[in-house]
C-alpha positions, 0 to 999 in steps of 0.5 A, spaced: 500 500 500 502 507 497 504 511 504 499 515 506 502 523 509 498 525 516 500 529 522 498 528 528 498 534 531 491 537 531 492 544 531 499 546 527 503 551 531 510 552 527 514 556 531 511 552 538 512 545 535 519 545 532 526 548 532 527 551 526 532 555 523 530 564 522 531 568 519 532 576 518 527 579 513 526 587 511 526 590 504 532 593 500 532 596 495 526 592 492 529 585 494 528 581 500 534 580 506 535 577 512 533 581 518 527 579 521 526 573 527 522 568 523 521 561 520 525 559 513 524 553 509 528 551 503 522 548 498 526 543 494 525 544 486 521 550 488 512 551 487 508 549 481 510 555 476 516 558 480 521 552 480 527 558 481 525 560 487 527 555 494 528 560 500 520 561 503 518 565 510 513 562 513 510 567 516 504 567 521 498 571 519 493 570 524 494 569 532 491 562 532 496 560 527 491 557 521 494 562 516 500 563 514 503 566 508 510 563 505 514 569 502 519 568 498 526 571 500 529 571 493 523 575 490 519 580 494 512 580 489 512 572 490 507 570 497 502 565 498 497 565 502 498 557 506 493 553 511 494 547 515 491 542 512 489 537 518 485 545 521 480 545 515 480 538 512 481 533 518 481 527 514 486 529 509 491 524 508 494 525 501 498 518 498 504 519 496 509 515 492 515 511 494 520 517 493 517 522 497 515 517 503 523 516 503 525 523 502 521 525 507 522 518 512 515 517 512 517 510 514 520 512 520 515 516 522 517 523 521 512 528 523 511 531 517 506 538 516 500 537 511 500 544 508 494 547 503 496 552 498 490 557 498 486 561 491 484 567 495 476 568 494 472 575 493 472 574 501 475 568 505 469 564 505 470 564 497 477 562 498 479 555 495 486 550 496 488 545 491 488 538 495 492 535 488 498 539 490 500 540 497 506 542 500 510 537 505 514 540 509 519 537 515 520 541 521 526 538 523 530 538 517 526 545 514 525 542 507 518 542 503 517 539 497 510 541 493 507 533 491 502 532 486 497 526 488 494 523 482 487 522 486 480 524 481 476 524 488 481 530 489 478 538 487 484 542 485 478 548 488 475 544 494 472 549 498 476 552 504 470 553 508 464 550 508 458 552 507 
């Protein structure tokens, strides 16, 4: 049977749950550099469209911690906004292939975080995620990898709220 990704954990808090490498981000002259206090993953291979763009911040945009935005370090006019998976859709568990399970340890048990890219809607309640190409991302080691699941019962527009 194909690795199923899941996160244990149900509320997703990054700089509570984990150690993680900061960075220090302010803008000059139009470019982001390092000088803030927040969390920095490398996203192998880049995301979907922008594959030369691998240094991200994750930056909490709400107290709760159920939003974030993944901004780019290496273009400033790159953001995303990006959800928890396991805090909107708590029985998503997305199967992925052998090379990722391995890449990301899931044999071992690796406590790997389910992210959800989000399409911004007229209002939140109109906003949607694409269940087809979630970002994986190891707290431990600050790596993310966006996957494609190759599964026809997924939305690439599901609904983020429900109605």
């Amino acid at each position: 049977m194909p690795p199923r990704v899941s996160c244990n954990r149900p509320s997703w808090t990054f700089c509570d749950s984990c150690v993680v490498q900061e960075a220090k981000v302010t803008r000059e002259e139009g470019a982001m550099t390092e000088e803030s206090d927040i969390p920095v993953v490398e996203v192998r291979g880049g995301l979907l469209g922008f594959p030369e763009l691998t240094r991200f911040a994750l930056v909490k945009m709400n107290n709760e911690g159920l939003v974030y935005r993944l901004q780019s370090l290496e273009s400033e006019a790159v953001n995303f906004v990006v959800v928890p998976a396991t805090s909107f859709f708590p029985t998503y568990a997305p199967i992925v292939d052998d090379e990722v399970a391995e890449r990301f340890n899931l044999a071992s048990g690796a406590d790997v975080l389910v992210l959800l890219i989000v399409t911004l809607g007229e209002s939140f309640k109109q906003s949607t995620v694409n269940l087809m190409a979630p970002l994986l991302l190891d707290p431990v080691q600050q790596i993310a990898e966006q996957v494609i699941i190759e599964n026809e019962d997924l939305s690439v527009r599901a609904p983020l709220l429900a109605a």
